[in-house]
N, C-alpha and C positions, 0 to 999 in steps of 0.2 A: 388484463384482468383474468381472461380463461389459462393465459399460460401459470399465473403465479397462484392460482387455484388447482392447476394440473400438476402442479408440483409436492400435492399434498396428497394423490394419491398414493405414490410410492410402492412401499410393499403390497399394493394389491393394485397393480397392474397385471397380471397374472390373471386374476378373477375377472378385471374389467374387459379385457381382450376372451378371454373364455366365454362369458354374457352371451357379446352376439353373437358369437362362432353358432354354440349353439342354440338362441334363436335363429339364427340362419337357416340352420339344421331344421329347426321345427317346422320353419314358414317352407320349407319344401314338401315334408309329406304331408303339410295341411293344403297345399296347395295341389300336391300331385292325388290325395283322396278324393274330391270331387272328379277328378280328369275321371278315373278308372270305375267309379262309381255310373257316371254318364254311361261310361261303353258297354259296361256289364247291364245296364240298361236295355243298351242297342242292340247289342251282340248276342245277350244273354238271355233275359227274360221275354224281351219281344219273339227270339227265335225259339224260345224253349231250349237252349243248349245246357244242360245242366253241369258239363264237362269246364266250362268257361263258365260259370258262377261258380262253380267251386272252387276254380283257378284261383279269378279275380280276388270271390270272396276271401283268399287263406291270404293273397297280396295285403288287402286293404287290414285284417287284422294288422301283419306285421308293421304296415305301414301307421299305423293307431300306435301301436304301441313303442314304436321308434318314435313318433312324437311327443308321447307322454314321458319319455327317458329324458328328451332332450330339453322339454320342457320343465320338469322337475328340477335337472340341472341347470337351467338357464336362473329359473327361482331362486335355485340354491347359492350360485355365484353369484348373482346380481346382490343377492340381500345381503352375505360376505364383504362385496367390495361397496357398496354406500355406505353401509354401514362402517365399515373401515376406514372409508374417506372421511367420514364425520369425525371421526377419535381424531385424524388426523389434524382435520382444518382444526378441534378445539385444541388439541394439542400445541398446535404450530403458534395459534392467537394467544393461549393464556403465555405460551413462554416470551413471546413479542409482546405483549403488555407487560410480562416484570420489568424487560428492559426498559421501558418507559419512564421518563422523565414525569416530572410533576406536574409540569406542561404542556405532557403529550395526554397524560390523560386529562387536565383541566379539556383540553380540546375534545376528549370525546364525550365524558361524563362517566362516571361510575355506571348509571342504570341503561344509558346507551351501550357499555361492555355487555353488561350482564344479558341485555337483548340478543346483542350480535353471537353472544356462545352460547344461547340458550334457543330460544324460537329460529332465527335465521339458519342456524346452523341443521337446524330440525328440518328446516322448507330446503334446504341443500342437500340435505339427507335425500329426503324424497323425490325431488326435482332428478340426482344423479342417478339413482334407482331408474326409475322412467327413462331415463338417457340411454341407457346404456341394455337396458330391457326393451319397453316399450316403443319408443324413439329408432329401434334397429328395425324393430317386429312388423310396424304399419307402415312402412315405406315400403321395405322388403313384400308384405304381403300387398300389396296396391302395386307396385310393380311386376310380381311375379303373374300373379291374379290378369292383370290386364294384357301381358303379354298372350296369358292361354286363352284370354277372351277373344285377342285380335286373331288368334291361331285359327280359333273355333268360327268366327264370324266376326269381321273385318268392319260390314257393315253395321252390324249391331251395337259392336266396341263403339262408333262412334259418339253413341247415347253417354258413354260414360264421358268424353272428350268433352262434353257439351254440358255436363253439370262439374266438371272438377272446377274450371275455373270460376264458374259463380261462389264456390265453394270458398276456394282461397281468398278471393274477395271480401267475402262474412268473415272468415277466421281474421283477415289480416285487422276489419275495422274494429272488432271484438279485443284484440289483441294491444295493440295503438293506444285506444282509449281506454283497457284497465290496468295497465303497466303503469299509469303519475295516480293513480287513487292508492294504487299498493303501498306506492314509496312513501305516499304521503299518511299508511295506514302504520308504518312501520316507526316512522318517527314519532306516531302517536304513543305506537306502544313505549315509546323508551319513556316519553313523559309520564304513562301509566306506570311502568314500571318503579320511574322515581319517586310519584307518589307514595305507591304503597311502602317503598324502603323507607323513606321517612315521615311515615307513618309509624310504620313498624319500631323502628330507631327511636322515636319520639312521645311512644306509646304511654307513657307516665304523664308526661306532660300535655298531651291531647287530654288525658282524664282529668288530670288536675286541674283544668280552667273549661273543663265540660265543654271539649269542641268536637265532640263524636259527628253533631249532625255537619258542622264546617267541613269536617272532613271527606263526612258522605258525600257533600254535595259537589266538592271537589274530584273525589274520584266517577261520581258519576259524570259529571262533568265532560270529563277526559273519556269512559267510555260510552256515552252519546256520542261521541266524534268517531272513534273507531266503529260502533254500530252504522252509523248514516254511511260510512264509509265503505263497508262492506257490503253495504246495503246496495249503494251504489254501484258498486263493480261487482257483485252477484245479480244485478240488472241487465247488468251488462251480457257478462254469463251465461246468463239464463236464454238466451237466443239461441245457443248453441246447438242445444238439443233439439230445438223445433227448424231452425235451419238443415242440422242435419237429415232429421227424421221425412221432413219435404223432400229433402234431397234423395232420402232411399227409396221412398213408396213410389215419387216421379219415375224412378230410373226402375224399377224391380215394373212400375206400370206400360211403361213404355217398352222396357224388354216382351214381357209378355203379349202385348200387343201385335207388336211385329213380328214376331217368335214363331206366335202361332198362324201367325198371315202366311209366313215362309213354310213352316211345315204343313201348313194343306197345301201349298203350291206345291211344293217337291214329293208330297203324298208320303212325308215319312221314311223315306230311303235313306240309309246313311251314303250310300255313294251319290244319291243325285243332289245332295243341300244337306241343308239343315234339320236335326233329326229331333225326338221325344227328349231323348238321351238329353241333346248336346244343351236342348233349349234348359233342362234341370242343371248341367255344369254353369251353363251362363249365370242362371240366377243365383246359384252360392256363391260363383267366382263374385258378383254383385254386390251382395250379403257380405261379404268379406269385403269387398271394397269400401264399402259405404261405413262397414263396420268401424273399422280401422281407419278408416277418414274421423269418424267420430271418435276412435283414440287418440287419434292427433291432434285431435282441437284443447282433448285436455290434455294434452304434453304441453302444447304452447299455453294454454291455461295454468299450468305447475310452473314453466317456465317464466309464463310471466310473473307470477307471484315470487318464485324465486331470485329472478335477477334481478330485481331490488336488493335481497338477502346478500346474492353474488357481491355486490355492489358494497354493501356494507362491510362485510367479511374482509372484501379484497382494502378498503382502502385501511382495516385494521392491521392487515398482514402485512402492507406496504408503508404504512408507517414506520419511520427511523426512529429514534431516539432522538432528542435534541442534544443530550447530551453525551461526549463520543469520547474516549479515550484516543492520547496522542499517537503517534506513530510511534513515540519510543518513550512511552510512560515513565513517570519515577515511582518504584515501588516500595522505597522508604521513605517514612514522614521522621524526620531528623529530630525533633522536637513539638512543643506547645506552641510554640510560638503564633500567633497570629497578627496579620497584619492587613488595613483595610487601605487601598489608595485610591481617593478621588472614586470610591465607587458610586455609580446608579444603577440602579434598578427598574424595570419595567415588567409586567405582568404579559403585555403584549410585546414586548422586545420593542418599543419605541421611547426613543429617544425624548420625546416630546411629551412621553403621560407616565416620566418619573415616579414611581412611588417614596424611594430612595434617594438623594440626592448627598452627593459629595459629601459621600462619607469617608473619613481617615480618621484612624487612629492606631497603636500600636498594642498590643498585650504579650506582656515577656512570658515564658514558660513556665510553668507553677503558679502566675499568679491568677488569684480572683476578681473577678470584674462581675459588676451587679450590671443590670439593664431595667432601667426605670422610662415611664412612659405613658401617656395615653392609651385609651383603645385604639388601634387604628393609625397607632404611629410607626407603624414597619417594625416592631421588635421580635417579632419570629422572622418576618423577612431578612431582615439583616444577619442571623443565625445559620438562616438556612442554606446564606450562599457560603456559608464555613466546609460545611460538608459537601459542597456543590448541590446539592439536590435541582438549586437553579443556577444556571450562570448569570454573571452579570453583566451589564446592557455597554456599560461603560469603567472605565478602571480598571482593577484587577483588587483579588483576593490571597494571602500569601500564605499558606501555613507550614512554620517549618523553615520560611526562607521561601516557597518553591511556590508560583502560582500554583493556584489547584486545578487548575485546568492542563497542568503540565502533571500530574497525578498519575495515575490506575488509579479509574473511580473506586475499584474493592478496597485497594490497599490504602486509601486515604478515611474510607469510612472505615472502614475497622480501627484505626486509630484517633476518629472524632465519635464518640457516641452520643446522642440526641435521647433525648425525654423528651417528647414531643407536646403539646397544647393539647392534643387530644390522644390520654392515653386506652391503649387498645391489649387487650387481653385476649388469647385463643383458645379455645377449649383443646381441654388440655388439660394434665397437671398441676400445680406449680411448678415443679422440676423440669415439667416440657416447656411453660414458658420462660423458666429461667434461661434453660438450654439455649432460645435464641439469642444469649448473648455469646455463648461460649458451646457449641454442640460436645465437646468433650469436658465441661466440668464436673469434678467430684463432688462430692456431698458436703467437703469440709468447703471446699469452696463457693458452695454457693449456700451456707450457712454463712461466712464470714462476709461476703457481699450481702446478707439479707441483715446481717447484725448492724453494719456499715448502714445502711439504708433506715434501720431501725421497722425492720419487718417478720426478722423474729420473733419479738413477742408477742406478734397476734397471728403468725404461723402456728409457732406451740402451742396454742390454745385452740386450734382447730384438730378434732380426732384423729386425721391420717395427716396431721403437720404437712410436711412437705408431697405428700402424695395427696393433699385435697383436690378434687377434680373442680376446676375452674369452668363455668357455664358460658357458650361462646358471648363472647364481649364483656368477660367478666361481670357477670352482671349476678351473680352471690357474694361475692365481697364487693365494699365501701368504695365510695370514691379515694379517700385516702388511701388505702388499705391497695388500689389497683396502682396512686400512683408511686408507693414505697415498691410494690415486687417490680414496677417499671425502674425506678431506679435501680435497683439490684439487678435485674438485668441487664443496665446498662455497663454496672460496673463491672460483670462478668468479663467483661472485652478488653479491660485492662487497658483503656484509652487516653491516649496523651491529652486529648481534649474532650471537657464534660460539659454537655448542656443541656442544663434544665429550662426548658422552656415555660414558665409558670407550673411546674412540675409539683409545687409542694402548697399549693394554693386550698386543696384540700385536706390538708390536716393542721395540727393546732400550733400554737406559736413554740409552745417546749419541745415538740418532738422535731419542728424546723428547724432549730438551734441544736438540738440533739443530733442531728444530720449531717447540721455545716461544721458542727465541730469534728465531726467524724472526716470529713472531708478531710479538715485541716491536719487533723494529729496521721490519718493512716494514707490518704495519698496528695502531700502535699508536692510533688513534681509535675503533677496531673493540670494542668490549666480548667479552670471552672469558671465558667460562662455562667451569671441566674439570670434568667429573668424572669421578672416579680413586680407583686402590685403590694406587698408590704417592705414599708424601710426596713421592718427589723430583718427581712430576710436578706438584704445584702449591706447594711450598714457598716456592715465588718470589712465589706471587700476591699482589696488595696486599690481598685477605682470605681468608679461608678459612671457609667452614660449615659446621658439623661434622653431622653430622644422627644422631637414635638415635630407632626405633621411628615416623618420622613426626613428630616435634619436632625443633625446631634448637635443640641443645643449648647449642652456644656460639658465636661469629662472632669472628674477629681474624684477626691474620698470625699466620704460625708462628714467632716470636717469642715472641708472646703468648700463644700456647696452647700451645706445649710445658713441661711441666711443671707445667702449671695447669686443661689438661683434660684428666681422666683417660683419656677413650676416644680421643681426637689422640696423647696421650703414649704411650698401650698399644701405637697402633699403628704408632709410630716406632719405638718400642724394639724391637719385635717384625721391624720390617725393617732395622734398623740393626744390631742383633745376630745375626740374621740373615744379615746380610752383612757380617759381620765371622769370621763362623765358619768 
């Protein structure tokens, strides 16, 4: 995990290696300012020497102010390179999710991503800051510190010996027990997160059936859990300070105790013991130990809330793609052609919880094939392995002649285009979203695919036509209206194979036929896949497949199948009578 998180530092290694160099630099003249501070004590004010305070004293400024340089700097680069490693880690994550299959993100969730490059990535930020600042700073100073204490008095040092390890003890149990409340606070957040997005997403329809209070109670819900949770390991927490703080007045009491025992014995001579001086170095060197004990507990405190984060990050960054390209791709799709053998399907890749089941069938290049169906009977499933989006468990899929798994995933989707069940619009344009079919078409072109789609005439009837600014998720134009510029986008790709996934489910039955005719007259080489919940929108097709439960029941024209299969014929009658009434 730390190596393939250290990889994301990159160009600010530089900054990160600079950090401690100089807190290094700092923890020395803060370390070496009490030493000379003591003696000009000893030396200086005890003796009246004013020669030696004024010495010391022009030392101890410079030595201030080389700390404050170093320390400035230390600020400056530290905040540079977290901050840098953050752009990175999102960086590296959002580009390793596009790769992602449809499978890799069912596996994580949409509002689970959005956690991980949002909050996580934030507590990563802050956690590396502290690393590489902090984390150098109170070692360094706890080590330096105790060395000039053991210099100073060997025996006194021992006081500290004798409260560090109690120390580590509290930090470690503190530590232990709130590192599974984090992880556990962490996964809450994704489900908070999920709520609110489809809430958000759904916001029409929570009004419309007046489930505002459902809602509330739902999301409260979810944040009582992360409250008690928090609550919990800020319990936890919360010892730290009153641990520490025992910890410093014991040792700063016990110093002073003995301190002063020793310096009326040696009567204050720096050559016979222990002096006024040295017992003031003792207690900052102290003061600084104890300090910095107590920034450490919150390094491991950030830490621990972080490496949860770590944890989440790393297994987003370490995820493959399920789906891979061959070692020696084929980057031409030869035709339309597709062809289905013996396929199954599984959502979990097991052979045993089929969605799909032995599917075959043939569709020549050019022609039209409708896809009729239940809810729930695999009809986008079966689509989707056209385009690979999933591979399939069992069988093979052929387009072209060529499995698609023997492809370049690019160059195989660029020549199937997909209207997908749920279509998605981007703010943007309409020209910008057209553009995601085609990032270099003209204007004439992407009027003639919006003609084609029948989406110019209610383009032209909007003020700025084609420059209308679309609100993200298209949500100023119509359900119809989002899924004709989706069509026209599709067609911009100029794709051998075209699938409307229930694409035209939202607009009327004349502008449907308006569509399919346009299909037929201006790219009849194009293979056209519908699938659809009315006959009239593929009745025309040269076949039709019926699909029930994940089997394909029957396969012909509607000819053929009306009257001869029963779940085709149920569902003609049912809209033919229907709309006769």
């Amino acid at each position: 995990m730390i190596k393939r998180l250290s990889k994301c530092i990159r160009e600010y290694k530089k900054a990160s290696i600079l950090t401690p160099l100089f807190v290094s630099l700092e923890v020395v003249m803060e370390v070496i300012i009490p030493y000379y501070m003591g003696k000009m004590l000893d030396y200086g004010v005890n003796l009246g020497d004013m020669n030696y305070i004024v010495k010391v004293g022009i030392m101890l400024v410079v030595f201030c102010i080389m700390s404050l340089v170093f320390g400035a700097l230390a600020g400056k680069y530290a905040a540079y390179a977290s901050a840098g490693f953050s752009k990175n880690l999102r960086h590296d994550m959002f580009h390793n999710v596009q790769s992602f299959s449809f499978s890799n993100i069912d596996k994580f969730s949409v509002s689970s991503l959005v956690t991980r490059l949002t909050t996580d990535v934030t507590n990563m930020q802050n956690a590396y800051q502290m690393i590489i600042r902090i984390a150098v700073r109170s070692p360094l100073m706890i080590v330096f510190s105790l060395i000039m204490a053991i210099r100073i008095s060997p025996r006194l040092s021992l006081i500290f010996l004798a409260v560090l390890p109690l120390l580590a003890l509290g930090l470690y149990y503190i530590v232990t027990h709130a590192h599974p409340i984090f992880e556990r606070v962490f996964k809450t957040y994704d489900k908070l997160n999920n709520i609110v997005s489809e809430n958000l997403h759904g916001i029409r329809v929570v009004k419309s059936f007046v489930r505002e209070e459902h809602e509330k109670e739902k999301f409260n819900s979810v944040s009582d859990k992360i409250y008690s949770d928090f609550v919990s390991a800020e319990k936890l927490l919360a010892f730290n300070a009153p641990l520490m703080q025992t910890a410093a007045y014991t040792t700063m009491l016990l110093i002073s105790w003995f301190g002063a025992k020793l310096i009326v014995s040696t009567g204050n001579v720096p050559e016979a013991g222990l002096t006024t001086g040295d017992l003031v170095i003792l207690m900052t060197y102290a003061m600084q130990i104890l300090m910095n004990l107590m920034m450490l507990s919150m390094i491991f405190v950030m830490i621990t809330m972080s490496r949860a984060s770590a944890e989440r990050i790393s297994e987003v960054l370490s995820e493959e793609s399920s789906l891979k390209n061959p070692e020696n791709p084929v980057t031409e799709v030869k035709d339309g052609s597709v062809e289905f053998d013996n396929v199954g399907f599984s959502y979990k890749n097991d052979e045993n919880k089929l969605c799909l089941k032995d599917a075959s069938f043939k569709i020549e290049s050019g022609e039209t094939v409708g896809i009729i169906g239940s809810t729930g009977s695999s009809k986008s499933t079966l689509v989707q392995l056209i385009a690979r989006l999933y591979d399939v468990t069992t069988g093979s899929v052929k387009v072209g002649g060529v499995d698609v798994r023997d492809y370049d995933l690019d160059a195989l989707r660029e020549k199937v285009a997909m209207v997908l069940q749920k279509n998605v619009l981007f703010s943007g344009t309409i020209k910008d979203n057209l553009r995601w079919g085609n990032p270099n078409a003209t204007d004439e072109e992407m009027k003639e695919a919006c003609v084609l789609a029948q989406a110019d005439p209610f383009i032209q009837t909007f003020e700025d036509g084609y420059d209308t600014y679309i609100e993200q998720g298209g949500t100023n134009v119509s359900g119809g209206q989002k899924q004709r510029i989706c069509i026209a986008r599709s067609l911009l790709k100029k794709p051998k194979i075209l699938i409307l996934d229930d694409s035209t489910s939202a607009v009327d039955t004349q502008t449907d036929a308006l569509i399919r005719k346009g299909f037929a007259d201006y790219i009849p080489e194009t293979t056209k896949i519908i699938i659809a919940q009315r006959i009239s929108s593929v009745e025309h097709a040269d076949k039709i497949i019926v699909l029930d439960e994940g089997k394909i029941e029957n396969i012909g024209t509607h000819e053929e199948l009306l009257g001869k299969d029963p779940i085709y014929t149920e569902v003609y009658n049912s809209q033919t009578k229907g709309g006769k009434a």
